[in-house]
C-alpha positions as a Python dict, from the first residue, in 0.01 Angstrom:
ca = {
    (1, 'X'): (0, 0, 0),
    (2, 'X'): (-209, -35, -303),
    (3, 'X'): (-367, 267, -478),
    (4, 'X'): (-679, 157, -358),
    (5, 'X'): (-617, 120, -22),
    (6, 'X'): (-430, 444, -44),
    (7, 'X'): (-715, 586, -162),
    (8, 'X'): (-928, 444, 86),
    (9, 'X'): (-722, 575, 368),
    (10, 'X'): (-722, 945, 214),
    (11, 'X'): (-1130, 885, 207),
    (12, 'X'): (-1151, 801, 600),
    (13, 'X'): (-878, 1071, 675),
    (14, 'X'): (-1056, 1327, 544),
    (15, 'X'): (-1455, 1225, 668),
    (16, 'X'): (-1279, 1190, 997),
    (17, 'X'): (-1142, 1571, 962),
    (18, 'X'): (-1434, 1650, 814),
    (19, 'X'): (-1656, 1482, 1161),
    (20, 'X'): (-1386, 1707, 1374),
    (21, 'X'): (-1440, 2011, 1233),
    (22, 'X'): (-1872, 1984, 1286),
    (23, 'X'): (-1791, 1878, 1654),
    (24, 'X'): (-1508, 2202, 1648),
    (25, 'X'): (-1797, 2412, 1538),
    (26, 'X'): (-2084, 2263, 1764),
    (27, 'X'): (-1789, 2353, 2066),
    (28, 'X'): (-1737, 2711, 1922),
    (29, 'X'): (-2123, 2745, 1923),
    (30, 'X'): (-2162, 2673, 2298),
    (31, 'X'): (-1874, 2860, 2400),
    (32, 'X'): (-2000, 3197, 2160),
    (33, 'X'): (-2354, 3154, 2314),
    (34, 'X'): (-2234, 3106, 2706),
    (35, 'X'): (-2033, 3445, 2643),
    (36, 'X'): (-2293, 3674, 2502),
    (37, 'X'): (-2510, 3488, 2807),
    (38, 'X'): (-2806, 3371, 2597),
    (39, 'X'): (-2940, 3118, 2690),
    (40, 'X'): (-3175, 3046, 2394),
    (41, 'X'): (-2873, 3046, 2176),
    (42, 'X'): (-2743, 2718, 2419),
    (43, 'X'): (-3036, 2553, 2410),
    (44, 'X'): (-3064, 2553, 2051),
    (45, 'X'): (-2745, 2388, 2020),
    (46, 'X'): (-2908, 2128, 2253),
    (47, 'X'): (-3099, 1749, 2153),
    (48, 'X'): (-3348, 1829, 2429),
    (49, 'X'): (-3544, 1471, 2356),
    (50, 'X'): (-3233, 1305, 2367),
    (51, 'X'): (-3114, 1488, 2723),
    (52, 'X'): (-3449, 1367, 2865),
    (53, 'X'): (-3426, 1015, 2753),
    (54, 'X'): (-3070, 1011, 2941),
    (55, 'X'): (-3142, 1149, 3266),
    (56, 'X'): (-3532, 995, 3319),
    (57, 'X'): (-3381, 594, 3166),
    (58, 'X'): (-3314, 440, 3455),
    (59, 'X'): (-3548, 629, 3685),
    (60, 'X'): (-3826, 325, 3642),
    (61, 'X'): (-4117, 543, 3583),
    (62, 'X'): (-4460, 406, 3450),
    (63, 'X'): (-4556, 518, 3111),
    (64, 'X'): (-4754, 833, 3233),
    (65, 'X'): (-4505, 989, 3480),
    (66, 'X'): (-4224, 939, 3224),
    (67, 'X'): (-4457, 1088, 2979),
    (68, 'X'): (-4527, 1386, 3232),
    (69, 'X'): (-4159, 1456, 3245),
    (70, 'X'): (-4068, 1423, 2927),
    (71, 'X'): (-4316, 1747, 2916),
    (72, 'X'): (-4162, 1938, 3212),
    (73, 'X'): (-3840, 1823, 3214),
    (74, 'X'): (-3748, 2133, 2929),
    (75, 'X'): (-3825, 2375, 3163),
    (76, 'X'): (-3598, 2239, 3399),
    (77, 'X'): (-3288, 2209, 3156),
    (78, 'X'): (-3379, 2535, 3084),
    (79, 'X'): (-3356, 2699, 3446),
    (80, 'X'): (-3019, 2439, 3454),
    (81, 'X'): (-2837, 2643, 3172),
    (82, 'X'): (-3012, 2978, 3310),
    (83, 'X'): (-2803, 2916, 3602),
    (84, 'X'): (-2497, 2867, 3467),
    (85, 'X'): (-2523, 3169, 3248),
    (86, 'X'): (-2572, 3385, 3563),
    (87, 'X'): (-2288, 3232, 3717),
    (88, 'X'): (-2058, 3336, 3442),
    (89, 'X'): (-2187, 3665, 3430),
    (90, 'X'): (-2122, 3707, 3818),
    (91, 'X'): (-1754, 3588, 3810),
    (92, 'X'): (-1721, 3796, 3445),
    (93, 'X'): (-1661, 3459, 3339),
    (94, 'X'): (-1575, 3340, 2973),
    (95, 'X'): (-1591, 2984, 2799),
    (96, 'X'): (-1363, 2906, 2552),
    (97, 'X'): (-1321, 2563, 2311),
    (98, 'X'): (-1026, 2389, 2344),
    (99, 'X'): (-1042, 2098, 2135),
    (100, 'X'): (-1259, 1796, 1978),
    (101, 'X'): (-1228, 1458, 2106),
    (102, 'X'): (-1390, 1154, 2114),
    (103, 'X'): (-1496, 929, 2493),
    (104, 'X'): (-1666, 554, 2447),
    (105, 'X'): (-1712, 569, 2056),
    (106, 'X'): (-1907, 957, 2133),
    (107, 'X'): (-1738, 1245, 1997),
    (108, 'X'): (-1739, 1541, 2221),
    (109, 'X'): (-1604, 1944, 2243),
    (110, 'X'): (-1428, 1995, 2493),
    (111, 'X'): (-1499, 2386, 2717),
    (112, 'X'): (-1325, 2578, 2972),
    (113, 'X'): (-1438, 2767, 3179),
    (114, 'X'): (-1306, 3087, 3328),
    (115, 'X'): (-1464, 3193, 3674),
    (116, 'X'): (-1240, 3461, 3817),
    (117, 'X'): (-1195, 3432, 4180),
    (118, 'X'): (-1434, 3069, 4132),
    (119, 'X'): (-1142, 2874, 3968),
    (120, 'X'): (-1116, 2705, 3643),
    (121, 'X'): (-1398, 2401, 3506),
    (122, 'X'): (-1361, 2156, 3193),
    (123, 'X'): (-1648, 2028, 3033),
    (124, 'X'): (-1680, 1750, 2771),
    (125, 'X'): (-2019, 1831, 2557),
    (126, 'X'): (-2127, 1482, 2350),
    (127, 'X'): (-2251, 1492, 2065),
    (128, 'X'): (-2516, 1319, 1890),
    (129, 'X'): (-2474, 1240, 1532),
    (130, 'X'): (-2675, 1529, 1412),
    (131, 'X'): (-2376, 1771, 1605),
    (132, 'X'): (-2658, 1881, 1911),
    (133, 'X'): (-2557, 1874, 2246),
    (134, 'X'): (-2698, 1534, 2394),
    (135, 'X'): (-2532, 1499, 2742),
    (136, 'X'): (-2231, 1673, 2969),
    (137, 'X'): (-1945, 1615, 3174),
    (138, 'X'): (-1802, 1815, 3408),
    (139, 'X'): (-1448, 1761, 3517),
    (140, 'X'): (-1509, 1923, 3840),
    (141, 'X'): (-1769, 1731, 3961),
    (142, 'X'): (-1635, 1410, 3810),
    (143, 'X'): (-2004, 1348, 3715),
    (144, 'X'): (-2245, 1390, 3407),
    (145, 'X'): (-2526, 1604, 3356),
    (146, 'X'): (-2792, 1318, 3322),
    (147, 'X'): (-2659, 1182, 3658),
    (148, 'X'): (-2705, 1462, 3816),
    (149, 'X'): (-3055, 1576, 3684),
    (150, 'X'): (-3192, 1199, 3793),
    (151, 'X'): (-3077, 1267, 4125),
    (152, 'X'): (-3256, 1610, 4136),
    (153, 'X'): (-3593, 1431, 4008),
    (154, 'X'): (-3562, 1181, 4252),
    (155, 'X'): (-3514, 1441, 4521),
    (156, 'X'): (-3862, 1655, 4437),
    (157, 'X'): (-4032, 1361, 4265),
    (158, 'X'): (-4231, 1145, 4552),
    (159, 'X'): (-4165, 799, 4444),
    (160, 'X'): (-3924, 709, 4710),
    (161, 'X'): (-3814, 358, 4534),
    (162, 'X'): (-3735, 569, 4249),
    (163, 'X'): (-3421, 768, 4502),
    (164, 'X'): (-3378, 442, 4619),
    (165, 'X'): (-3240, 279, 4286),
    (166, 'X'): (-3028, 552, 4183),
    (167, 'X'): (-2851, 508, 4511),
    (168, 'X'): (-2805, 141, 4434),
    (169, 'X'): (-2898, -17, 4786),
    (170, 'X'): (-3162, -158, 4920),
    (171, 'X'): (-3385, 15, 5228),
    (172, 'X'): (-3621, -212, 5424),
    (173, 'X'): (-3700, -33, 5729),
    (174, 'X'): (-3830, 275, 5827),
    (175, 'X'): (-3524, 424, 5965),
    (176, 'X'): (-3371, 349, 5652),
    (177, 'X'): (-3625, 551, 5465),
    (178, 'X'): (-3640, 844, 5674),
    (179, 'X'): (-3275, 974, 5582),
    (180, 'X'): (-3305, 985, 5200),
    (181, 'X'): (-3706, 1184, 5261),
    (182, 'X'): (-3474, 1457, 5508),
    (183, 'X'): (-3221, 1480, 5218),
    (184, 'X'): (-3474, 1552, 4975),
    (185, 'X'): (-3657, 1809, 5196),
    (186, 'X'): (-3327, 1992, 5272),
    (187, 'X'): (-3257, 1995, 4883),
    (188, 'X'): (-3577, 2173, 4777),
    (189, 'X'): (-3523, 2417, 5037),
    (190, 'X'): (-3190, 2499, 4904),
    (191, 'X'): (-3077, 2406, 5325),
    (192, 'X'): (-2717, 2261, 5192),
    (193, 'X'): (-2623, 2225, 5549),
    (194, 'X'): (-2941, 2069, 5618),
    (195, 'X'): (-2864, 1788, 5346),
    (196, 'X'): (-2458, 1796, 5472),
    (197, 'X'): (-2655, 1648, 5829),
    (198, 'X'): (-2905, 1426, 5628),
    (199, 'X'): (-2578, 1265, 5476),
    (200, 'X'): (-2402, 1180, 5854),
    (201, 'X'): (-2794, 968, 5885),
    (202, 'X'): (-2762, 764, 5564),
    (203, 'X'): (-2734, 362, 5619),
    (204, 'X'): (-2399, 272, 5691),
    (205, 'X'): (-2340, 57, 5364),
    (206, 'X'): (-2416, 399, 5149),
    (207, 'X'): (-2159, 571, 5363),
    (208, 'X'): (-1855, 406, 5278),
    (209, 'X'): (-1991, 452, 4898),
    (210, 'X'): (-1794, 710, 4644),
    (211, 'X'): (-2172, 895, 4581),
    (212, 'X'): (-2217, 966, 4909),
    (213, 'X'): (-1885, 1125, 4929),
    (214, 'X'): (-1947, 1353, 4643),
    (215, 'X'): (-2269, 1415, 4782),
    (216, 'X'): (-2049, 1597, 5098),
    (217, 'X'): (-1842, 1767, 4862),
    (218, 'X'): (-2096, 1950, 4686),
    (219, 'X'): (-2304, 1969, 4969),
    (220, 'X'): (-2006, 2115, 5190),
    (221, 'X'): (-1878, 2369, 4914),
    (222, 'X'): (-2204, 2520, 4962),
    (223, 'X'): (-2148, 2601, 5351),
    (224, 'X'): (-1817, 2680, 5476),
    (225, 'X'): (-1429, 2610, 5381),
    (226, 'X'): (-1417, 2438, 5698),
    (227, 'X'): (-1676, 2182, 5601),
    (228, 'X'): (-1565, 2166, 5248),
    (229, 'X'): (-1213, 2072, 5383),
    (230, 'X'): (-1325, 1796, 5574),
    (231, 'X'): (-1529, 1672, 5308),
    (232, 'X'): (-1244, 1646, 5075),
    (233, 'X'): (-1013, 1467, 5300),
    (234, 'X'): (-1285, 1206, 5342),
    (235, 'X'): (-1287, 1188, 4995),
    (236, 'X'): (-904, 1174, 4927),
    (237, 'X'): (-814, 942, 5154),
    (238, 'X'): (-1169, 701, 5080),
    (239, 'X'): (-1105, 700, 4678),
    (240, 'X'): (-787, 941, 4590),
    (241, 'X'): (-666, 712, 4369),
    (242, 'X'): (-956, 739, 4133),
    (243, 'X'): (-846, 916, 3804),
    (244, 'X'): (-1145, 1079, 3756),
    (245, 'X'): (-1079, 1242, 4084),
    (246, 'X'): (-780, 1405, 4057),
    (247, 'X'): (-944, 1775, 3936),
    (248, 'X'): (-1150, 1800, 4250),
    (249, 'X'): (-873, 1670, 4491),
    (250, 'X'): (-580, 1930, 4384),
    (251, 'X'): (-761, 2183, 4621),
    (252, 'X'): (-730, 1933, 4892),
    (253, 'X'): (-383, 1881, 4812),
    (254, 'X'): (-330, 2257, 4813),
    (255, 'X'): (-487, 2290, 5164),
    (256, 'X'): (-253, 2005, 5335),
    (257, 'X'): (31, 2136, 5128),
    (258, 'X'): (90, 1829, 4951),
    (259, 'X'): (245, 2011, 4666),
    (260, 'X'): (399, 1649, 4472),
    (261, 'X'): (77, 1519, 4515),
    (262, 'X'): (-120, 1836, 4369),
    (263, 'X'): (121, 1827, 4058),
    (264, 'X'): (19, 1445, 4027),
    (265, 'X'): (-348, 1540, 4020),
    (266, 'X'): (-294, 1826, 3808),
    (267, 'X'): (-92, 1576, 3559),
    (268, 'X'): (-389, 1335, 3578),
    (269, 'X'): (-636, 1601, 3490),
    (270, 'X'): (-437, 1745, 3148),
    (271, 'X'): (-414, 1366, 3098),
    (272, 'X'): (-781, 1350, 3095),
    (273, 'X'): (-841, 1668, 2931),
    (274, 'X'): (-620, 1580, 2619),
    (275, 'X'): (-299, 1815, 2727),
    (276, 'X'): (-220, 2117, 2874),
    (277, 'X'): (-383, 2514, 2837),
    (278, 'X'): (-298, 2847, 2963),
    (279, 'X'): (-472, 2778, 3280),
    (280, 'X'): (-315, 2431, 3384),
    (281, 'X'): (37, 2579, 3299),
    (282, 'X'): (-100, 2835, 3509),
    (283, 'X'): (-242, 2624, 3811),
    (284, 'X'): (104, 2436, 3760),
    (285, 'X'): (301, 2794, 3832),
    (286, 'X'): (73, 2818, 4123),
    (287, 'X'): (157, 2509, 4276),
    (288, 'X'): (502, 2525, 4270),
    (289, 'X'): (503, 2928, 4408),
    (290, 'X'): (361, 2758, 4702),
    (291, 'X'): (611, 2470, 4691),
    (292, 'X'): (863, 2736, 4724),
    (293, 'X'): (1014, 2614, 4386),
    (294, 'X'): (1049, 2960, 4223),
    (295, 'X'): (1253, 2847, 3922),
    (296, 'X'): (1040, 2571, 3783),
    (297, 'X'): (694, 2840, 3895),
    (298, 'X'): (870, 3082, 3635),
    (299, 'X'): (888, 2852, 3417),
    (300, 'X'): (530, 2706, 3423),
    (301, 'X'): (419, 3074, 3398),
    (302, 'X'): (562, 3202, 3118),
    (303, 'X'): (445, 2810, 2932),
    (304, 'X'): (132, 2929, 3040),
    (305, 'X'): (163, 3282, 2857),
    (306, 'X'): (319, 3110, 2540),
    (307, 'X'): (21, 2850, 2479),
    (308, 'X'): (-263, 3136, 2509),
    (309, 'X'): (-142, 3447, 2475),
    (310, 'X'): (-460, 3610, 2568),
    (311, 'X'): (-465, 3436, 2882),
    (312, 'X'): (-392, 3687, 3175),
    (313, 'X'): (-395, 3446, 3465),
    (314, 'X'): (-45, 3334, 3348),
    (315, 'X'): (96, 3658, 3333),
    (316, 'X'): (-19, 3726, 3724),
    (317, 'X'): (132, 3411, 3794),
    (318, 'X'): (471, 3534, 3677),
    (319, 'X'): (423, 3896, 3892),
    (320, 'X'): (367, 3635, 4157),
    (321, 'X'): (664, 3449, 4137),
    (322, 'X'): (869, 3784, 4118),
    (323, 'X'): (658, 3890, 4427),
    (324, 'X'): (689, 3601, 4638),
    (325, 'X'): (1071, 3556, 4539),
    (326, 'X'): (1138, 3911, 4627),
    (327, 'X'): (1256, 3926, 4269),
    (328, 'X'): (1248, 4251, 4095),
    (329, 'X'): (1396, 4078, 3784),
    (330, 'X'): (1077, 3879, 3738),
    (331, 'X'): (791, 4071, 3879),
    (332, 'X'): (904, 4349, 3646),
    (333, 'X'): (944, 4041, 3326),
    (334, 'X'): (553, 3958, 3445),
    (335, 'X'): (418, 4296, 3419),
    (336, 'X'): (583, 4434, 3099),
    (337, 'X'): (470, 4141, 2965),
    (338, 'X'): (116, 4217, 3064),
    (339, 'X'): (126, 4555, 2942),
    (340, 'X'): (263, 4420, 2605),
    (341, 'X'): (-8, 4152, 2536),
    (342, 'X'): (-318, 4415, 2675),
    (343, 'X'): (-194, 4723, 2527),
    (344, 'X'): (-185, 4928, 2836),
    (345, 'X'): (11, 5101, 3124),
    (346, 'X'): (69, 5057, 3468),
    (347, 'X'): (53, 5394, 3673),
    (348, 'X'): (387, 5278, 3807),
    (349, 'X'): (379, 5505, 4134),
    (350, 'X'): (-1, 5349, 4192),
    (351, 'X'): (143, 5023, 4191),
    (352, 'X'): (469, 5057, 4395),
    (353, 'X'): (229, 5226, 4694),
    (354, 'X'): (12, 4917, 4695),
    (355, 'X'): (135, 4657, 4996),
    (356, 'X'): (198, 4357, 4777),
    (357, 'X'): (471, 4556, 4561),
    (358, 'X'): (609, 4822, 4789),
    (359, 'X'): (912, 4572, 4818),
    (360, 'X'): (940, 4495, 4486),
    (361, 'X'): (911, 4866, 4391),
    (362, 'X'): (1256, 4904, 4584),
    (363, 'X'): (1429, 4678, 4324),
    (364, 'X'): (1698, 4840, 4071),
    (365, 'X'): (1492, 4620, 3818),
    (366, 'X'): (1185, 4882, 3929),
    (367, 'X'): (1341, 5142, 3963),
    (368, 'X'): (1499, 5164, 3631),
    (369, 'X'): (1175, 5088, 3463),
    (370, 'X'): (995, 5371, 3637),
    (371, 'X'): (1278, 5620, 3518),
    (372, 'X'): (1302, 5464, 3173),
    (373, 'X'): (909, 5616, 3137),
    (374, 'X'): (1035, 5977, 3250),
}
């Protein structure tokens, strides 16, 4: 190599670096405003122009409605991010930044979020070249934010043709019509079982399409587990080989105990994601305690308390493993460790009288950690 090329390569190297670290920062940003829950703080890290020209560009409008909601469409973004930021603050949720990456030529930061009892999420912000927030992708949804929003316009907005095009088929007669006006009824009433039934009425060409099965996901979450179940298995066995997929089908998986095929997905998602994290070693532990594979559980566990120390998911998962393996050994491993990484104490005779550890709390392991604190 030349000097000059050399040289040339150093030059690129380091603007490249130097493009990571503003999209590192941007991510940081986000994540430090979700967790003090203010939502001004978000929004200024948002291209709110650029947001609206995404979700209203292939709505159709005339140049006064577009014009109308590129005024009002703020407010909703806005109430969007409002209730996310209540949701976190529910579940005493966190987001953290994982990495930067870059997704069709548009560099974006990558987010977790922690829910508590709600699960885990991963979210790819893009970027636009100014480092604000243009558009969103959630992992758990397998959709963006822009696709979304259009949906919701169409849904409260009363140009039917406009719904119409964004569900890509064509509606002729009445009977066609009247499914997609219930749905949108249903919707503004916040009736989620009302729009589950609208669904069941759509023409039969829409039914066999991936939207409307996402459509019964979310729609079904919203109701019961029963109805989310069946939802799932429509979509797993109607498009489970989609990669994009694989996040929201490891539940399924996890309900029919298909435990290979729930490591698959969950391999297919840190594919996606650009690796692994605390929680996917995590999930991974999980997944294998209920494949009764206590060994390679441990082990996923403690990878899971190795890559984010501060992670304390990881740790339960390796109490779990003792716990479910009637292992003294390892429950007691999972909770020292806990103690070590939080700086606290465990009220040991507390937590040998609860029903999940009285077993455990029989152990030698136990019991010679209870009398190595007398």
């Amino acid at each position: 190599m030349t000097k000059i090329a050399s040289f040339a390569a150093g030059v690129l190297f380091s603007l490249h670096a130097l493009a990571q670290a503003d999209v590192a920062a941007t991510g940081e940003a986000v994540a430090a405003a979700l967790n003090k829950h203010d939502v001004d703080a978000v929004l200024q890290m948002m291209d709110v122009e650029a947001v609206t020209r995404l979700v209203i560009k292939d709505l159709g409008l005339n140049a006064k409605d577009r014009e109308s909601v590129r005024k009002g469409f703020p407010n909703a973004l806005r109430n969007n991010i409002d209730i996310g930021v209540r949701t976190m603050e529910g579940t005493k949720g966190s987001a953290k930044f994982l990495r930067a990456g870059v997704r069709d030529a548009k560099p974006y930061a990558l987010l977790r979020y922690d829910l508590g009892d709600q699960g885990i999420d991963y979210v790819e912000y893009y970027l636009t070249p100014a480092r604000k927030v243009e558009d969103w992708y959630v992992h758990s949804m397998a959709t963006l934010y822009s696709t979304s929003a259009a949906l919701g316009l169409a849904t409260v907005l009363k140009t039917d043709s406009m719904l119409f095009g964004l569900f890509g088929t064509r509606l002729t007669t009445e009977a066609d019509v009247k499914p997609f006006s219930a749905l949108r009824t249903h919707l503004q009433a916040q009736d989620f079982a009302g729009a589950y039934r609208a669904l069941e009425t759509f023409p039969e060409g829409f039914r066999k399409s991936r939207q409307w099965a996402l459509m019964r996901v979310t729609y079904g979450g919203r109701i019961d587990d029963a109805t989310h179940r069946a939802a799932l298995r429509h979509l797993a066995q109607s498009f489970g080989k989609d990669a994009d997929l694989q996040f929201m089908l490891i539940d399924h998986y996890l309900f029919e105990e298909q435990f290979d095929r729930a490591l698959a997905s969950l391999g297919a998602l840190e594919r996606a994601i650009g690796g692994e994290d605390g929680a996917t070693a995590n999930l991974r532990g999980s997944i294998l305690i209920g494949a009764r594979r206590f060994n390679d559980a441990g082990q996923a566990c403690r990878r899971g308390m190795a890559l984010e120390p501060d992670h304390k998911p990881a740790y339960w998962c390796l109490v779990s493993v003792g716990i479910e393996s009637r292992s003294g050994k390892i429950a007691v491993e999972g909770l020292k460790a806990y103690e070590t990484a939080f700086s606290m104490e465990f009220d040991l005779d507390k937590l040998g009288a609860l029903d999940a550890y009285r077993e455990i709390a029989r152990t030698p392991e136990f019991a010679a950690w209870k009398k190595s604190r007398r």
